[in-house]
C-alpha positions in Angstrom: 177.4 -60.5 51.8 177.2 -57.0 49.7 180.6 -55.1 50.2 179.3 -51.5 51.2 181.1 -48.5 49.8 179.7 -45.0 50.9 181.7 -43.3 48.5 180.8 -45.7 45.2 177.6 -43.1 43.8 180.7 -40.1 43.6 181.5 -42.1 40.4 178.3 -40.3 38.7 177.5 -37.8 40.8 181.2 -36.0 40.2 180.9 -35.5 36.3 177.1 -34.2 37.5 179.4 -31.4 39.2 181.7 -31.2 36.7 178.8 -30.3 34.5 177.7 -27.5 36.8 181.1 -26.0 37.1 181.5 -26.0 33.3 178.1 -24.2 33.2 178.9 -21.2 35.9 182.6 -20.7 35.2 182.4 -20.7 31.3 180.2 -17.9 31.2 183.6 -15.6 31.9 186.1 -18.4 30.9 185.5 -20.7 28.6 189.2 -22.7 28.8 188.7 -22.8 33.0 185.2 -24.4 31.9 186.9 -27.2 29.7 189.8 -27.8 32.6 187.0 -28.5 34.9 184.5 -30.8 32.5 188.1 -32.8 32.1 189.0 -33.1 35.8 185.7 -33.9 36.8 185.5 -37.0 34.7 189.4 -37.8 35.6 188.3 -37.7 39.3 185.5 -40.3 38.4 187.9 -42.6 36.1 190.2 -42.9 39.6 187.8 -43.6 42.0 186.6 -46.7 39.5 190.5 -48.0 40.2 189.8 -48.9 44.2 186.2 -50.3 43.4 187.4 -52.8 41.1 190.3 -53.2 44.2 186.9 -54.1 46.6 185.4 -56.2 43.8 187.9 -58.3 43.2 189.1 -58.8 46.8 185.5 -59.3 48.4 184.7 -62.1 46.0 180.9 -60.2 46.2 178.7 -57.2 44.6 179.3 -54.2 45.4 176.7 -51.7 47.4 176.0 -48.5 48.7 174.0 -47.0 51.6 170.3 -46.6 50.2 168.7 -43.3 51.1 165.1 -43.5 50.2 164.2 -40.3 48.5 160.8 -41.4 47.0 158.2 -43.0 48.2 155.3 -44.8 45.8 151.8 -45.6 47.7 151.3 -49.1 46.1 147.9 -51.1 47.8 148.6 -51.7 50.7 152.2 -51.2 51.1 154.9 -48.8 49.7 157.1 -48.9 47.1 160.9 -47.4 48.6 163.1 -45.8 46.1 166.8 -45.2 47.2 169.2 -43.3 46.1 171.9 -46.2 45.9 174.1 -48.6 43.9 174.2 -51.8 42.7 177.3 -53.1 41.2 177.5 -57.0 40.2 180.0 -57.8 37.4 178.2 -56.5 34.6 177.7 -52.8 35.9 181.0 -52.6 37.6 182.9 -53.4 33.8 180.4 -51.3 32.3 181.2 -48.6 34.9 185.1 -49.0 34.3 185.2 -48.3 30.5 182.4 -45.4 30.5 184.5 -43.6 33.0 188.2 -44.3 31.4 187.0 -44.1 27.8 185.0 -40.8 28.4 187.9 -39.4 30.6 190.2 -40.2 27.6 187.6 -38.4 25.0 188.0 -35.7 27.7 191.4 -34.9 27.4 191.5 -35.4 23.4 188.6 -32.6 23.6 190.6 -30.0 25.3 192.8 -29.9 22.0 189.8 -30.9 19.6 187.2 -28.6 20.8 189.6 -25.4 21.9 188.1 -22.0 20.6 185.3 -23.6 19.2 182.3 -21.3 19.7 180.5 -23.3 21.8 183.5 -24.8 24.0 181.2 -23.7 27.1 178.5 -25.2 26.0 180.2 -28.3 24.8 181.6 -29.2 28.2 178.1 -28.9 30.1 176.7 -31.0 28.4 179.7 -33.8 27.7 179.9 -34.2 31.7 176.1 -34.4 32.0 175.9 -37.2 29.1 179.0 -38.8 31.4 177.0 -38.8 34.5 174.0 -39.6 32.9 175.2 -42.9 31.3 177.1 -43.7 35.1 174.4 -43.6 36.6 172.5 -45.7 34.5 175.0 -48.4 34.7 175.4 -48.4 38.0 171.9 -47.6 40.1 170.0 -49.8 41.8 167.1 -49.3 40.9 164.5 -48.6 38.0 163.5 -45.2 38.5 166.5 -43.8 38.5 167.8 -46.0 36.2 165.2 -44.5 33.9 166.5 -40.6 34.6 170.1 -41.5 33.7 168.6 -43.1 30.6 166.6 -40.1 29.4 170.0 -38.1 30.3 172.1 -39.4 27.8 168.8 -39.0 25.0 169.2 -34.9 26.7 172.4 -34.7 26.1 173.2 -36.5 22.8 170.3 -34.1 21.3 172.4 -31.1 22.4 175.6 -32.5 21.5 174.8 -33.7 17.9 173.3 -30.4 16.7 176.1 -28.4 18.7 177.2 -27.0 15.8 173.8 -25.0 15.5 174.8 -22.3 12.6 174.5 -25.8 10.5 177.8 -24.3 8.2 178.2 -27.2 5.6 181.3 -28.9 7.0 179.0 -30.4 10.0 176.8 -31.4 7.6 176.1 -35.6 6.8 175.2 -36.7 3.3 175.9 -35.4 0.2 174.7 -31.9 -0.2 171.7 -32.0 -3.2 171.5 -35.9 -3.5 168.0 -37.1 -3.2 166.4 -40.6 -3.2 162.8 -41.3 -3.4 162.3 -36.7 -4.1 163.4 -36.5 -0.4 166.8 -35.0 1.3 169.7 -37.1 1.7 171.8 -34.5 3.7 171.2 -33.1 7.2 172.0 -30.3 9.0 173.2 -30.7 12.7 170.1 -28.8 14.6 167.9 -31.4 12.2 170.4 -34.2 13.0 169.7 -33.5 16.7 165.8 -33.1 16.6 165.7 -36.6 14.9 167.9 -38.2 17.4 165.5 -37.2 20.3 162.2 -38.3 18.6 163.8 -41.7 17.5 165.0 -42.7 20.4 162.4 -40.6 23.0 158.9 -42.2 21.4 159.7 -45.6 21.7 161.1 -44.6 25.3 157.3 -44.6 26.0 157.3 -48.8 25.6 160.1 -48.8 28.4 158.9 -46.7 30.6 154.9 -48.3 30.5 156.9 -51.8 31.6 158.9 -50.7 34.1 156.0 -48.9 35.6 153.9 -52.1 34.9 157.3 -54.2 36.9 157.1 -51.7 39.8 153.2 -51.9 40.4 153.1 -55.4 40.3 156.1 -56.5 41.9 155.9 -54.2 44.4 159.8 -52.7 44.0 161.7 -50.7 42.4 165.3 -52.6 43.1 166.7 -54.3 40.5 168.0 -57.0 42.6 164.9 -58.7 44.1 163.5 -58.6 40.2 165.4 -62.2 39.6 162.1 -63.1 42.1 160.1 -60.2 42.0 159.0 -60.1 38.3 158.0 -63.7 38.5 154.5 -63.4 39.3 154.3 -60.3 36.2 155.6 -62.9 33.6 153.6 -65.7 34.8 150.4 -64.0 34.6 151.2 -62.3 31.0 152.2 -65.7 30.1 148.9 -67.5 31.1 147.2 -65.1 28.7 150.1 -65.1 26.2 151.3 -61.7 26.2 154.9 -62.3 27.7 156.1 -61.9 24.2 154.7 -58.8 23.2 155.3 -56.7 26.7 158.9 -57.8 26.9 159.1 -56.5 23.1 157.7 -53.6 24.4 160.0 -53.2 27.2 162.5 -53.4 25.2 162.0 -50.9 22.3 163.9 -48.0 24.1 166.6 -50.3 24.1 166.4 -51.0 20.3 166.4 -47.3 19.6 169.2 -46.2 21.7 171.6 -49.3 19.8 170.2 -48.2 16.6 168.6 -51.4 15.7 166.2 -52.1 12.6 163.9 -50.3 12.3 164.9 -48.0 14.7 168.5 -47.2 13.5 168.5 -44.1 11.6 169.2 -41.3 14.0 172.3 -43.0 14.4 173.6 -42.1 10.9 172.7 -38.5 10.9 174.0 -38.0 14.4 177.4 -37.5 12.4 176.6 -34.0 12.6 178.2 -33.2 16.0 182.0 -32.9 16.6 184.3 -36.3 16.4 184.7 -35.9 20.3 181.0 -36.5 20.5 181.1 -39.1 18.2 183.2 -41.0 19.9 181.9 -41.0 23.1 178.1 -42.2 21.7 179.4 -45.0 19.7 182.1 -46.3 22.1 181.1 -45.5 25.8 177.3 -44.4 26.0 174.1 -44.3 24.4 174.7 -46.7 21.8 176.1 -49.0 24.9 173.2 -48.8 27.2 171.0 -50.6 25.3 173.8 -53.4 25.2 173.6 -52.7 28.9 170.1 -53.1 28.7 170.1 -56.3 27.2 173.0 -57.7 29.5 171.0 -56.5 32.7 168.0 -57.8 32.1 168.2 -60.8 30.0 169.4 -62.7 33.0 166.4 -61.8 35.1 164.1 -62.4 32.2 165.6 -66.2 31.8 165.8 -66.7 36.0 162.2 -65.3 36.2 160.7 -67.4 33.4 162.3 -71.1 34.7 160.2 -70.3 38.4 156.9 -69.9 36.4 157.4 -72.5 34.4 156.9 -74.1 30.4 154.7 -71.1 29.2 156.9 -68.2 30.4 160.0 -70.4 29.4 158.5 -70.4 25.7 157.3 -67.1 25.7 160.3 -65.7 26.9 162.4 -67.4 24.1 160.4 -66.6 21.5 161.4 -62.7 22.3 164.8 -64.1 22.6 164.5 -65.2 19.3 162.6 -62.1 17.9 165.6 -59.7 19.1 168.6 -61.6 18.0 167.3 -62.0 14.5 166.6 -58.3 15.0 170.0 -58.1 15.7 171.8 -59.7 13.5 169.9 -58.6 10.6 171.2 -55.4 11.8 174.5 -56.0 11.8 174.2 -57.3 7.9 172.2 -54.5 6.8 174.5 -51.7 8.3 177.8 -53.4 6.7 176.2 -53.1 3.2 175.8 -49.8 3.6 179.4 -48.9 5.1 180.6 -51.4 2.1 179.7 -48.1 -0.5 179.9 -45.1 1.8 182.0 -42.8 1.0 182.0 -40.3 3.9 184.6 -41.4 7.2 182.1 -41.3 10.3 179.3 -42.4 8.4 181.6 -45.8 7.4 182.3 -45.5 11.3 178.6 -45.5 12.7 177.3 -48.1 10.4 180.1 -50.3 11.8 178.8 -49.6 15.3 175.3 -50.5 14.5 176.4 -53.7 13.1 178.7 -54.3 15.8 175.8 -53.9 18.0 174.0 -56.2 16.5 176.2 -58.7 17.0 175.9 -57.6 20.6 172.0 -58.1 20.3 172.7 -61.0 18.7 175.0 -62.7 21.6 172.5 -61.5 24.7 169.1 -62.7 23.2 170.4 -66.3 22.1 172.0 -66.4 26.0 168.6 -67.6 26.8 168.5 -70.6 24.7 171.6 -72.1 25.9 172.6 -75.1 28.9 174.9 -72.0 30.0 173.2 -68.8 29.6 176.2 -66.8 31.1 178.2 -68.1 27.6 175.7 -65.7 25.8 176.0 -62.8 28.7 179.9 -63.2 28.5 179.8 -62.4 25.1 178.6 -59.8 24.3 180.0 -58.1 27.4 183.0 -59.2 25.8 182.4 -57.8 22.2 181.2 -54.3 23.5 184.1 -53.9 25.5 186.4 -54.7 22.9 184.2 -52.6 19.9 184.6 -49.7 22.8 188.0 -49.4 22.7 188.8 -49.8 18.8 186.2 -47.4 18.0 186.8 -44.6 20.3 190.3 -44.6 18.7 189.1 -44.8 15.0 186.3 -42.2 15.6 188.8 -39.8 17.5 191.6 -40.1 14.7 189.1 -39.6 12.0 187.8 -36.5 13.8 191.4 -35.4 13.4 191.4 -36.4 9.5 188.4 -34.3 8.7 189.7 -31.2 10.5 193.1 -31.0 9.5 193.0 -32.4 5.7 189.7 -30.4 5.1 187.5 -33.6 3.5 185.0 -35.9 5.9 185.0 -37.8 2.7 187.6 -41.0 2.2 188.2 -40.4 -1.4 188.4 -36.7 -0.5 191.2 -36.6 2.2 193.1 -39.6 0.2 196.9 -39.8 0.2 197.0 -37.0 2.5 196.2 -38.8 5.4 199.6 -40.1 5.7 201.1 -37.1 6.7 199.5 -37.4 9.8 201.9 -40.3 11.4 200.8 -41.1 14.6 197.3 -41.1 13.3 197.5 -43.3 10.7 199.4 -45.8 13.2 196.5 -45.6 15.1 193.8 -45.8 12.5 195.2 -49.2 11.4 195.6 -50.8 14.7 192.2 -50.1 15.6 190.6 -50.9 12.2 192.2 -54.3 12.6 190.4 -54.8 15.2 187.2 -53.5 13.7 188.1 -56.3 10.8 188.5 -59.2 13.7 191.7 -59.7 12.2 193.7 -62.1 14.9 195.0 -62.2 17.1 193.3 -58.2 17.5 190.6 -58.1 20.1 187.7 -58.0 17.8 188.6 -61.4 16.4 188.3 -63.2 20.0 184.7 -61.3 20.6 183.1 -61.7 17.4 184.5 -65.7 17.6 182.6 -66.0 20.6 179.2 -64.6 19.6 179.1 -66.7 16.4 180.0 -69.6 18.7 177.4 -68.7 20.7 174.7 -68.4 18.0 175.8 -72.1 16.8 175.4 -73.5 20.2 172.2 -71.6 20.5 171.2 -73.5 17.5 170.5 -70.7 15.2 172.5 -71.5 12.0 171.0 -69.2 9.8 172.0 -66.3 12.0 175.6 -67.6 12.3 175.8 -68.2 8.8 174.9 -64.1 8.0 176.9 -63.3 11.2 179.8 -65.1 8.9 178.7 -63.1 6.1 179.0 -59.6 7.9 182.5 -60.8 9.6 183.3 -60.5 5.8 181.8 -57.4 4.8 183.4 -55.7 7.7 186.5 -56.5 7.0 186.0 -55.4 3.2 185.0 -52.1 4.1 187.4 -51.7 6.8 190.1 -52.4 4.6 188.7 -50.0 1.4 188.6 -47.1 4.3 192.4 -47.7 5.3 193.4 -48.4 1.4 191.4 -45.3 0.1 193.2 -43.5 3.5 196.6 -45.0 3.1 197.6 -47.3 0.4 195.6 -46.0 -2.7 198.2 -44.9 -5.6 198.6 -41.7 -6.0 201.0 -39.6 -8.2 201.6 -36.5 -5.7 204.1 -35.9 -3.9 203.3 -36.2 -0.2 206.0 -33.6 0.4 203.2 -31.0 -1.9 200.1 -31.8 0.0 198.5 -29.6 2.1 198.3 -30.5 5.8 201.5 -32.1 5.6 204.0 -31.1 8.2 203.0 -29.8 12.0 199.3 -30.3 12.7 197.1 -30.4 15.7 197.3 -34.6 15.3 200.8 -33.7 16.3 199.8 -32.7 19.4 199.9 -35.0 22.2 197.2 -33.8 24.2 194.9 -34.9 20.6 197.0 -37.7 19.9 197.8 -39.7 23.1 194.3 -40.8 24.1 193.6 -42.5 20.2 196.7 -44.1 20.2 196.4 -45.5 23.9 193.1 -46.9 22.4 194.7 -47.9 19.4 197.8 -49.9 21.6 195.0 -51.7 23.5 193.9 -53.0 20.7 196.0 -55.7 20.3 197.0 -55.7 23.7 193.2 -56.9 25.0 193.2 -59.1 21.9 195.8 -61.5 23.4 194.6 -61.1 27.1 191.4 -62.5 26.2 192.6 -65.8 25.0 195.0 -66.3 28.0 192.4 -64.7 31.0 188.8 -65.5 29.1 187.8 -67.6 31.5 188.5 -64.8 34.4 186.7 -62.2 33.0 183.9 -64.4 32.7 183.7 -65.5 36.6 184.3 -61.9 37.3 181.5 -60.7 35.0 178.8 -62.8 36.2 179.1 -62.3 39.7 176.0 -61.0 41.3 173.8 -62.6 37.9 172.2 -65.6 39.3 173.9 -67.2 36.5 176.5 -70.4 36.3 179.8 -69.1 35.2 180.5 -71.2 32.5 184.1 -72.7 31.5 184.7 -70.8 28.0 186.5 -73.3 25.5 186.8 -71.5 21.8 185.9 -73.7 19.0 188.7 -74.4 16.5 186.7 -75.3 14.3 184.5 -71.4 14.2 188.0 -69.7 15.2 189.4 -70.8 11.7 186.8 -70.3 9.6 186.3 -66.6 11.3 189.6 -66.0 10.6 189.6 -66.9 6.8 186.4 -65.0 6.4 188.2 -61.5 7.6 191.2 -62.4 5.9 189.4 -63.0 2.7 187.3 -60.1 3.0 190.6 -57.9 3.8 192.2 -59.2 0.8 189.4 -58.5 -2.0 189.5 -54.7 -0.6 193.2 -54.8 -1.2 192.8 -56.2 -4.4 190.5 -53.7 -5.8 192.0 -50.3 -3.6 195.1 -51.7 -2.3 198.6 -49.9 -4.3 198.0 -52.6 -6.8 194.5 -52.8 -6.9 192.1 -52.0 -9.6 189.4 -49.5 -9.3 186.2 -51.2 -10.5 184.0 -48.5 -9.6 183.9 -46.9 -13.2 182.8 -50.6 -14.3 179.7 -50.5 -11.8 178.5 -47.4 -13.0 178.7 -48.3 -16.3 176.3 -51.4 -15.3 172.8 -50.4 -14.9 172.0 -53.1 -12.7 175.2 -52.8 -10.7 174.8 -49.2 -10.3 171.0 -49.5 -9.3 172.7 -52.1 -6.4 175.2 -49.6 -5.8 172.4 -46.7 -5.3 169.8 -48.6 -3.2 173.0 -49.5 -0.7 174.0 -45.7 -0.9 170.9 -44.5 -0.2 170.8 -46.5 3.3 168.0 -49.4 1.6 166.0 -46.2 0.9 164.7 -46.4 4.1 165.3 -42.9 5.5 163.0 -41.5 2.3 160.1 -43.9 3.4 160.1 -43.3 6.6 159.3 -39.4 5.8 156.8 -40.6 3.2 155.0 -42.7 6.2 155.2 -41.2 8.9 156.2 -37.1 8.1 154.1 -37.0 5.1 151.4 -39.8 6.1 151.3 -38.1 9.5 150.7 -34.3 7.9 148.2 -35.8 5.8 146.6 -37.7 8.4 146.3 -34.1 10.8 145.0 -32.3 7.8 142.1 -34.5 7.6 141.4 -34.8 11.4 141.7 -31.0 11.0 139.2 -30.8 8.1 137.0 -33.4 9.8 136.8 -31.3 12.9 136.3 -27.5 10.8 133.5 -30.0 9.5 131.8 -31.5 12.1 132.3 -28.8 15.2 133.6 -25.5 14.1 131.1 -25.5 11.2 128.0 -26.5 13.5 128.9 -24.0 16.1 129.6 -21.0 13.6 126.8 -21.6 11.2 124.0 -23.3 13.6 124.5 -22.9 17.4 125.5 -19.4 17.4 122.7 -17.7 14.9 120.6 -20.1 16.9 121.7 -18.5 20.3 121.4 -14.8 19.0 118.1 -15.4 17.3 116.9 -16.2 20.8 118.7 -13.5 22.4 117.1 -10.8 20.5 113.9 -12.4 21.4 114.5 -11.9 25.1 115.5 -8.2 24.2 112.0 -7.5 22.8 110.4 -8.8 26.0 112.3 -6.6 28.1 111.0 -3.6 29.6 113.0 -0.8 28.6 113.4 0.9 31.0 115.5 -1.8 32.5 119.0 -0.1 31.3 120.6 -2.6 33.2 119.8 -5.0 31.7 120.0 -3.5 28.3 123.6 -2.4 29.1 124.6 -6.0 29.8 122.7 -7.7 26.9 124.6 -5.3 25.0 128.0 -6.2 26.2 127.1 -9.9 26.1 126.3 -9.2 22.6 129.1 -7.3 21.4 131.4 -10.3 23.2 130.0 -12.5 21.0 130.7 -10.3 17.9 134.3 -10.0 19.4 134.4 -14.0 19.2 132.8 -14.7 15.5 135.1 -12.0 14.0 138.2 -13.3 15.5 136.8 -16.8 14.7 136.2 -15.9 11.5 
């Protein structure tokens, strides 16, 4: 039986009020407003500590009283949506590291973000993108699943263009550079207005099959969906469109994880303060389409196997579809960091790619004896990418702001002056690199295993390929950062000496992250198995018996290692820089370039759709001066005052009346063409 908690839906609804204080008591005290955004999501963090106390000891899901406060008239019946929580395994870990990690980004804020001139406005909305993302994790039901999801897409919009006067050290890209005659630099206000129209049109595709689910179904609970979408799939199956509405289900979820095609926004959302960062690429939005992926794939696969062999096709064909989405993906964005020269952009490739892999490990669940292998993993991998990358994005906000450079080859040698963060930097970039026995290496091992087992040995073979590009460009970052020659004297160096990254209120939380690192990395191989009975509790799903393959663990590790050691040998202290050589290479340098340049696919994707979709009004427009505006201005209306002055000739005149209001009428219409015209 479901363990009841009145008290679990405080988890989100604090940081909601946290928000709200932030918002009325920074209008006279911006610092009070900050204390209370930070408490707030403290509060929430604690209360996570006895739920996990429940879970643990009940042996069962976790649930709260429902209190309907919608009703849906649905044919005969009523569709009942309660204000309540669900938490299985997969929501309650979910729930855990969104409310620690953001607490954590909290308290680095309070140093990062003090006097800033929109410290106020900062904190509002950084509780409300908290709550938001809690209660998306952790509802029980679709509708309101749905508002905590267009809550984080509210709030990331506000937070990546925060730094509104767009002064050139928030920009992203390269002031001036151009590819394909269009921008390659963005401001934060346009970094924000991009991130919202990304990810909010293809919201439309979720929210027509979850409205589609609910109609048909007949409920709104996510629970009874393992049954309730049965008879949904098994009639779009018999007609063989399973495949394309769960595609379109799940576009909102490709746009929020910044998967091909729709990964963009992601790179320009570098615009908003590290903090912010931080808390998208390692604790929400990025994460809830992973969340996405992990929640529903599991109903998707029970669903299919009770309707039978076409939905069971159908449905792994979209399988299919999304992990090669996903780990092309992770390839594509590691080519990119490979070249890039600025720190968070390095950083938010990574994370798309890492989310890939993510993708990657949820979609090929389905085609496995043990779907919950699949699940495991990427719960797994984002878990352990959450905690590495929140440490690497917060110490590289503290790089940029202190050394004066967001680019690597700008801040240099003078990064080490800054001990504690370069500590931290390399612990966590180890585990970016899935170095072992770091906790990047264990995840990534087991997605790639589960790829293999899935049978897809093209995507494991370029999952391979990436786990080697990653570690190349994690290791040119920290060698550029910290191990490049240089001739200066560190002692001569501006920033070196006390700095805010001396600060323990800035520092702790990064290097916490950056200890756990390692730390999670060997408690995985010892408590695996654990953490994969307590994730797939409440799933429907076998827990499986998690055995690493030696064979995938070793070559895994000699990929990273190899990869690690040709960025030594090029930008470690002994290295040799071969950049001068690639430019000198037309062809190289073209390679070099088209990488750069993100595949050129930001400049064609204003050419299609800013351009082709101006042009494309234009002509609707000129079509419609043509066809209505033309016929009414030049036909109907000398047509209607031709007969008009007709009727004026037949009137009597000593009807003034009449004359008076004929007049009007016509002077109205005058009125109209000279305002038309």
């Amino acid at each position: 039986m479901p363990v009841e908690v009145w008290w679990a839906p405080l988890v989100w609804g604090i940081p909601f009020l946290g928000s709200l204080a932030a918002g009325l008591t920074g209008i006279f005290n911006k610092r009070l407003a900050a204390i209370l955004g930070s408490i707030s999501l403290g509060i929430s963090a604690l209360l996570t500590i006895p739920l996990i106390m429940v879970y643990v000891e009940s042996g069962d899901v976790i649930v709260s009283p429902r209190y309907t406060w919608l009703t849906i008239p649905l044919g005969n019946g009523v569709v009942d949506v309660g204000l309540g929580v669900f938490l299985d395994g997969i929501s309650l870990v979910l729930t855990a590291m969104v409310a620690w990690i953001s607490f954590l980004i909290g308290v680095y804020s309070l140093s990062y973000m003090k006097g800033d001139y929109g410290e106020h406005r900062y904190w509002i909305f950084f509780s409300f993108f908290v709550g938001s993302m809690l209660l998306l994790v952790m509802t029980d039901n679709l509708l309101l699943l749905i508002i905590g999801w267009e809550g984080t897409s509210l709030a990331s919009y506000a937070l990546i263009g925060h730094w509104y006067r767009d002064e050139e050290h928030a920009w992203v890209g390269d002031p001036g550079r151009s590819a394909l005659k269009k921008p390659m630099w963005f401001t934060p206000s346009h970094a924000g207005v991009r991130a919202i129209i990304m990810t909010g049109v293809p919201d439309i595709g979720f929210m027509l099959g979850a409205t589609a689910i609910i109609l048909v179904s007949g409920t709104a609970y996510i629970p009874d969906l393992y049954k309730g979408l049965a008879p949904l799939m098994g009639d779009l199956a018999s007609k063989g469109l399973l495949t394309g509405f769960l595609l379109l289900f799940t576009l909102g979820a490709l746009a929020k994880s910044a998967q091909f095609p729709l990964h963009e926004w992601l790179v320009t959302a570098m615009t908003g303060p590290a903090s912010v960062s931080a808390l998208i690429h390692a604790a929400t939005m990025v994460k809830a389409g992973v969340y996405f992926m992990l929640r529903f794939v599991p109903i998707f696969i029970v669903s299919s196997s009770i309707v039978g062999d076409a939905a069971i096709a159908q449905t792994r064909d979209y399988l299919a579809i999304i992990g090669g989405i996903g780990v092309f993906t992770a390839f594509m964005m590691a080519t990119m960091a490979v070249v890039a020269r600025e720190l968070k952009l390095i950083l938010a490739f990574s994370t798309a790619s890492q989310i890939g892999y993510m993708f990657m490990a949820a979609s090929y669940a389905g085609m496995l004896k043990e779907p919950g292998l699949g699940i495991v993993a990427g719960l797994s991998h984002l878990l352990s990418h959450a905690v590495f990358k929140a440490s690497l994005f917060l110490g590289a906000g503290i790089l940029i702001h202190e050394l004066g450079s967001r680019y690597i080859d700008g801040i240099g040698i003078k990064a080490r002056s800054l001990r504690i963060t370069m500590l931290s930097m390399i612990l966590a970039s180890l585990g970016l690199a899935a170095l072992p026995p770091f906790s990047g290496y264990w995840s990534k091992d087991l997605v790639v295993d589960t790829s293999l087992e899935a049978g897809f040995l093209q995507a494991s073979a370029l999952a391979i390929i990436t786990s080697f590009l990653t570690a190349a460009y994690t290791f040119r970052m920290i060698s550029i950062l910290y191990l490049y020659r240089e001739k200066e004297s560190l002692e001569a160096l501006p920033g070196h000496g006390k700095t805010h990254g001396e600060d323990p209120v800035a520092f702790m939380p990064y290097l916490l992250f950056a200890i756990a690192t390692p730390v999670i990395g060997v408690a995985w191989a010892l408590w695996i198995n654990y953490f994969s009975e307590i994730s797939l509790r409440g799933t429907y799903l076998h827990i499986p018996e998690i055995h690493y393959n030696p064979q995938v663990a070793v070559v895994s590790a000699l990929v990273s290692i190899l990869g690690a050691a040709l960025a030594l040998s090029i930008y470690g202290p002994f290295g040799h820089n071969i950049l001068p050589k690639i430019r000198g290479e037309r062809f190289l340098a073209a390679i070099n370039r088209f990488l750069y340049d993100r595949w050129y696919f930001n400049p064609l994707l204003y050419i299609v759709f800013v351009d082709g979709g101006s042009k494309m009004i234009r002509a609707i427009g000129k079509g419609f001066e043509g066809a209505v505006i033309d016929n009414i201005y030049h036909k109907a209306l000398p047509g209607i005052m031709e007969s008009l002055s007709r009727i004026l000739r037949n009137y009597q005149p000593s009807i003034i009346n009449s004359y008076l209001l004929l007049m009007l009428l016509g002077i109205a219409i005058l009125v109209i063409l000279q305002m038309m015209g």
